[in-house]
C-alpha positions in Angstrom: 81.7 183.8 147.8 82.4 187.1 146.1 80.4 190.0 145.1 81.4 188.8 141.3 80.5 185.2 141.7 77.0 185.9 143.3 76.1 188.6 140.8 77.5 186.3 137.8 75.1 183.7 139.4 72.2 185.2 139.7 72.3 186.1 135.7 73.4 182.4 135.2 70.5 180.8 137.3 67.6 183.5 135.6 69.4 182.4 131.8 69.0 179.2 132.8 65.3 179.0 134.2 64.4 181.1 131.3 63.9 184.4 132.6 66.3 186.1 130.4 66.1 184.4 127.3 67.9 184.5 123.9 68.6 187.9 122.6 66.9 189.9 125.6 69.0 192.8 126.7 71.0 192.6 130.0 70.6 195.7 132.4 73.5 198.4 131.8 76.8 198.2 133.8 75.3 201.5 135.6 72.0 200.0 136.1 73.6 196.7 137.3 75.8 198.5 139.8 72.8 200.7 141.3 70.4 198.1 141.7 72.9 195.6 142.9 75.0 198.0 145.2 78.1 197.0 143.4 81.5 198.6 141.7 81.7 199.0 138.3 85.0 196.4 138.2 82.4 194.1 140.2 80.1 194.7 137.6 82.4 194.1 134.9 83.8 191.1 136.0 80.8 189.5 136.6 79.7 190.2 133.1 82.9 189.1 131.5 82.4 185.9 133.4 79.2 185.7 132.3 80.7 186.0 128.7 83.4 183.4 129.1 81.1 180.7 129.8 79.0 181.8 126.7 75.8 183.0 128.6 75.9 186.4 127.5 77.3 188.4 124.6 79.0 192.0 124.1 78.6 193.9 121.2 79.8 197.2 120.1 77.5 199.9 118.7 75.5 200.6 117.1 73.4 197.9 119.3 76.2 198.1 121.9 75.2 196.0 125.4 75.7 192.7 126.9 72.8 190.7 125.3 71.6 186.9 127.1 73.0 183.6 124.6 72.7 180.8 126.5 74.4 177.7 125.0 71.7 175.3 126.3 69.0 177.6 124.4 70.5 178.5 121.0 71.2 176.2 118.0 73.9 178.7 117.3 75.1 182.1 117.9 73.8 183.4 114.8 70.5 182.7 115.4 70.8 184.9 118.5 72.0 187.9 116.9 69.2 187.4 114.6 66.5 187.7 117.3 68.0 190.8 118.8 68.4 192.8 115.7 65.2 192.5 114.9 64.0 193.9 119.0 67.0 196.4 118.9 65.9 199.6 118.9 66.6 201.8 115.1 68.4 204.6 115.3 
């Protein structure tokens, strides 16, 4: 299995047991890259992966990040962006 598809799992499987939930803020491509001992491409990949299958969502600034939205745990997408305006930090 690649470097992608274990890192892109192991954000799947914590989504999905609820240990990133709707709205919470996924680690920075840096962060994800120095505590996984990956590439950023790896890291990249395995985030737009992530994205494909609707787990996570990217948005641009001003609260720029990949952000958890799990299908299985939102009545829509909406109601995630919602959630994490209200925790993102003002500037």
């Amino acid at each position: 299995m690649s470097k992608t598809s274990q890192l892109s799992q192991r954000f799947r499987h914590a989504i999905e047991q609820g240990h990133l939930r709707p709205g919470d803020r996924m680690p920075s491509l840096r962060k994800l890259c120095l505590d996984h001992k990956v590439s950023i491409t790896t890291a990249q990949r395995a985030y737009a992966e992530l994205e494909k299958q609707g787990l996570i969502e990217s948005l641009p600034a001003p609260v720029s990040g990949c952000w958890a939205c799990p299908r299985c745990r939102c009545a829509s997408r909406r109601r995630c962006r919602t959630t994490r305006a209200s925790s993102a930090p003002s500037t």
